[in-house]
N, C-alpha and C positions, 0 to 999 in steps of 0.2 A: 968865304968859300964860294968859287964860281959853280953856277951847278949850268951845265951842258944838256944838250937835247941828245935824245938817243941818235945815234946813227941811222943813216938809211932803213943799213941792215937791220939792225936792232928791233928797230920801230916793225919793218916787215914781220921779223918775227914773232916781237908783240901780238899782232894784228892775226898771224894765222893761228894764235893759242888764245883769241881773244873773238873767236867767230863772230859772233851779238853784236862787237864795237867795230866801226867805221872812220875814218880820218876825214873830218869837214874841210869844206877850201877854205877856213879858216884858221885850221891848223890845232884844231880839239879831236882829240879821240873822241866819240859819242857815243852811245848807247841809247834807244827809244825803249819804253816798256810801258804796257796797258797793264792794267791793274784792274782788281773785279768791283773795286770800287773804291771812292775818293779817300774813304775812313784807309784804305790799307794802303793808299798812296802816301796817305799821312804818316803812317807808320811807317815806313820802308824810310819817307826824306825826313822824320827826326831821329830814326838809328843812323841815317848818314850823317847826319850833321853832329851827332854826338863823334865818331868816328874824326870827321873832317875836323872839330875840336882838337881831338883827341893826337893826330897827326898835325896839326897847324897845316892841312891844306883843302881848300875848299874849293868845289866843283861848281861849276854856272852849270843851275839848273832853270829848267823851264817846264812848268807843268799846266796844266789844262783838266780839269776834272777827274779823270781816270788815268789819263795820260804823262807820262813823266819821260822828257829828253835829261842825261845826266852826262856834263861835257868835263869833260880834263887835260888842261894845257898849264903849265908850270911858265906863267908870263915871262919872270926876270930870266928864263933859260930860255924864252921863245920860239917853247913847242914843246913837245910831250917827253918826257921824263920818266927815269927808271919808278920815280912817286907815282904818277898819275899812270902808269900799266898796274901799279901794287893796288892803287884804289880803285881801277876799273872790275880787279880778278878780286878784290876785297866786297865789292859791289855785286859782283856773279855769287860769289858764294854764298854771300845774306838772301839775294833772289832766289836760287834754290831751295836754299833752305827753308826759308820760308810759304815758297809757293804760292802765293796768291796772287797772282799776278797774273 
């Protein structure tokens, strides 16, 4: 099964139900988020990683002490995907909810 990048359109519309994320000149949806400290950054990137398990798809992340960038681009489709908006707003939601951040 070929998987497709969202349309222009699409992706627009992602982006303005997705305020927090940004499209890198590289072609990742992104997200930046400070955290109140390292222990709860920890926490937040092993429920992703159970998740990104959990979906067979995993985000390049980049963190720094409190700091956590979380990127989402579907390679073999060569840009962001109906997947990578579900784990960006899958990603809002665990942040919310959680709050410490």
């Amino acid at each position: 099964m070929t998987i497709l990048p969202l349309s222009d359109e699409a992706l627009a519309n992602a982006r303005h139900s997705l305020p927090e994320w940004q499209l890198l000149p590289d072609g990742y949806l992104s997200r930046e988020v400070r955290f109140e400290s390292f222990k709860a950054l920890m926490a937040f990137v092993n429920r992703l990683a159970d998740e990104a398990e959990r979906q067979q798809h995993h985000p390049r992340l980049v963190l720094e002490y409190t700091t956590l960038r979380i990127d989402w681009m579907t390679h073999e489709a060569g840009g962001v995907t109906a997947r990578d908006v579900a784990m960006a707003r899958w990603c809002n939601d665990q942040l919310s909810a959680n709050c410490n951040y």
